[in-house]
C-alpha positions in Angstrom: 19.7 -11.4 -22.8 22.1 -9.0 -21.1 25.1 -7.9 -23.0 27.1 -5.9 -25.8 25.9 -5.6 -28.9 27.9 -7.3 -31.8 29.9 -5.9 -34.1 27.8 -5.4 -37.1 24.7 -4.2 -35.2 23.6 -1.1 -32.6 21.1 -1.7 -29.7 18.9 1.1 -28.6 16.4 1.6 -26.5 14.5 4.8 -25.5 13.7 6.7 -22.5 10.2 9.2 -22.3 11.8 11.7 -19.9 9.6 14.7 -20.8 7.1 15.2 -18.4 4.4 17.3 -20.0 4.7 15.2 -23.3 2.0 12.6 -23.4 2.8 8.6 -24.4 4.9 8.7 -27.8 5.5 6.9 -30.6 9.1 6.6 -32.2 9.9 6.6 -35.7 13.4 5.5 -36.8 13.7 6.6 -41.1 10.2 6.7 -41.3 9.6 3.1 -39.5 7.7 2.9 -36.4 10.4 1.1 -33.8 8.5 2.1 -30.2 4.9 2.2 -30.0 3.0 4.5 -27.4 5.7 5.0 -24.9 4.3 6.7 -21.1 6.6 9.5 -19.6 8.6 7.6 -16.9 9.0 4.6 -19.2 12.0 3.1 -21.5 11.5 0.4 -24.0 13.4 -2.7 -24.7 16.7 -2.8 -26.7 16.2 -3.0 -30.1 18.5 -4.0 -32.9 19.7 -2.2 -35.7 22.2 -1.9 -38.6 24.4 0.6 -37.7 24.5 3.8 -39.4 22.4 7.2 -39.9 19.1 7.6 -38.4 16.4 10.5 -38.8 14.4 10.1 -35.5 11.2 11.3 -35.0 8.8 11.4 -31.7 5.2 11.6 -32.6 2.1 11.7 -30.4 1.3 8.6 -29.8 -1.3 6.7 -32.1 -1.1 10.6 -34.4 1.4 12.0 -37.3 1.6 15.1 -35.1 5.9 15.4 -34.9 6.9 17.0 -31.5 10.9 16.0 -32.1 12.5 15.7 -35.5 16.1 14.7 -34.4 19.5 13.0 -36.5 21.7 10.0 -35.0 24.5 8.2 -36.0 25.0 4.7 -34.5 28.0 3.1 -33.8 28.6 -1.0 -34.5 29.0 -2.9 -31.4 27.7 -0.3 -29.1 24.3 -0.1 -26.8 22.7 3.1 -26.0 19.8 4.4 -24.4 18.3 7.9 -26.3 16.0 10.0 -23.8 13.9 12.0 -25.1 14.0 15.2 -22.8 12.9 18.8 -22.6 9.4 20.1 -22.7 6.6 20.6 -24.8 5.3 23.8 -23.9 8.0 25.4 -22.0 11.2 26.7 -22.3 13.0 23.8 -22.5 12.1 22.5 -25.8 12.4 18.7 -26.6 15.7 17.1 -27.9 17.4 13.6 -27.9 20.4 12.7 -26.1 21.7 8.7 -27.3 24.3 7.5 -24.3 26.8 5.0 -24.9 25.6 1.8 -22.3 28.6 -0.3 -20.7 27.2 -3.4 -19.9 29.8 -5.1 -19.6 29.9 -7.9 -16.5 31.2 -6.4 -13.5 32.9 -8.0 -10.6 30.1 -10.0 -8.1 30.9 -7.6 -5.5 30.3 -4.1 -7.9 27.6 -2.4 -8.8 27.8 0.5 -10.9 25.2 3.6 -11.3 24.9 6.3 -13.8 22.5 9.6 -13.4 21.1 11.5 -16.1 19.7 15.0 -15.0 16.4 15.2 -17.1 14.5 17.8 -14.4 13.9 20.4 -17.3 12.4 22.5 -14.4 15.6 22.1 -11.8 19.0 24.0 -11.7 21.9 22.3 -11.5 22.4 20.3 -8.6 25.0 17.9 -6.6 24.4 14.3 -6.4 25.3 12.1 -3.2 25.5 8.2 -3.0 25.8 7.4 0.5 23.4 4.8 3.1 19.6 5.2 3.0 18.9 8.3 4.6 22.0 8.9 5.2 22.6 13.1 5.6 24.6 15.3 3.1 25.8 18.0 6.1 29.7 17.2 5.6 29.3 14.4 3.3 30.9 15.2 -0.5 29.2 14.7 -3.0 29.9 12.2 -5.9 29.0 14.5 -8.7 29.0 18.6 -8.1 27.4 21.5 -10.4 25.4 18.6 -12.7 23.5 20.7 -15.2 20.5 19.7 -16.6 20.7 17.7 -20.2 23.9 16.0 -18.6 24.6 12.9 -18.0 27.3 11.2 -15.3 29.5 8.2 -16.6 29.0 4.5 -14.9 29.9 4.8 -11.3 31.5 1.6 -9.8 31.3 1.2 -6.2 31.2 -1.4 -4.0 28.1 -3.6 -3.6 26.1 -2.2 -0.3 22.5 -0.8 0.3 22.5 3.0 -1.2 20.4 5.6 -1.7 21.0 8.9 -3.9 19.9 12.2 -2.5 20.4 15.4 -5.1 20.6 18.8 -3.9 20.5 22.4 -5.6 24.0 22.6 -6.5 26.9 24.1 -3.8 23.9 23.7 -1.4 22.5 21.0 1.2 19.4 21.5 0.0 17.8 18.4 -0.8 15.8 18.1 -3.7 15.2 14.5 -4.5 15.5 11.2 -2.8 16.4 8.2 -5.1 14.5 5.0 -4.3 16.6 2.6 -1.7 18.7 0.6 -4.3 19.2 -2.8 -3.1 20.9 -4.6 -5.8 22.6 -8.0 -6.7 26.5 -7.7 -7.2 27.1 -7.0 -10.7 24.1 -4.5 -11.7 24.1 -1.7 -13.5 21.6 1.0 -12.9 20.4 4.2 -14.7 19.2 7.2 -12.5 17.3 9.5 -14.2 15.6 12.6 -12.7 12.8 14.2 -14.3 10.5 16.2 -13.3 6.6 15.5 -11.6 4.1 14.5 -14.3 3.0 18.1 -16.8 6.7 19.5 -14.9 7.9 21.2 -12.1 8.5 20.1 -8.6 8.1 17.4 -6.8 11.0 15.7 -8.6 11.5 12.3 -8.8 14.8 9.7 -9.4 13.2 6.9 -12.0 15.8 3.6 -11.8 16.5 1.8 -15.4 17.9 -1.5 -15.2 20.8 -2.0 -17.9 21.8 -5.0 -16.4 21.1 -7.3 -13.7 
């Protein structure tokens, strides 16, 4: 059931952004909370006192650690954590948590956030515009995102849309987001990552946080 969580309780659920990482379990204080999660892949929300947290990332199904992380959770607040970075490049693995508004929006809203988790792209530009629609004098919604961050929601008004990133202060396009056509009131997660084992082609995954 879509909503915030209460007062005395987190919800989190986690996103497998790394691409060269294989499926992963999560550990949460030494308890095993996500079981053999793909790249590409997020899990359900999951409820927790709130409070201090030791996260770890194993290989899934081993005891072999590949991300040792601390996290504090608030009461009365979802998040998604995405595991990002890379295994064996240069970008090594680390945990962002994001506070999730899922609160109801308006029947004619729909509101998108992007997460730039291409640990093999530069910064870039995001646009939200029609399918297809081209960036040559368009502006875009987001400028100079760098890798690791994250935009906030983004409400607009409820139409067909497609995102379209390019190498930042260029028209370059780099990725195509799938053609979003959603019901009035969603809320979406974009998330670029790289192809699977990293590098290009990039891709834009969709999340739902709320339909």
């Amino acid at each position: 059931m879509w909503g915030q969580a209460r007062p005395d309780e987190s919800r989190i659920r986690v996103v497998n952004a790394s691409a060269d990482a294989p499926a992963v379990d999560v550990y949460a204080n030494g308890v095993l909370v996500v079981e053999a999660l793909p790249f590409k892949a997020a899990s359900a929300y999951l409820s927790v006192p709130p409070g201090s947290y030791n996260i770890q990332v194993r290989v899934a199904g081993t005891q072999t650690t590949v991300l040792s992380q601390p996290l504090i959770l608030m009461g009365g607040t979802d998040y998604t954590a995405f595991a990002m970075g890379s295994v064996s490049g240069s970008r090594p693995l680390f945990l962002i948590a994001l506070g999730d508004n899922l609160l109801p929006r308006p029947s004619g809203t729909i509101s998108l956030r992007v997460v730039h988790a291409a640990a093999s792209a530069p910064a870039v530009d995001v646009y939200v515009g029609g399918p297809w629609a081209p960036v040559t004098g368009a502006t875009p919604a987001l400028t100079s995102v760098p890798y690791g961050a994250s935009s906030l929601h983004l409400d607009v008004p409820n139409a067909i849309y497609q995102g379209r990133v390019t190498v930042a202060g260029t028209k370059n396009i780099a990725i195509n987001s799938p053609v979003l056509r959603l019901p009035g009131g969603a809320v979406r997660t974009l998330v670029a990552v790289d192809a699977k084992g990293g590098g290009a082609p990039f891709e834009i995954v969709e999340f739902v946080d709320r339909d």
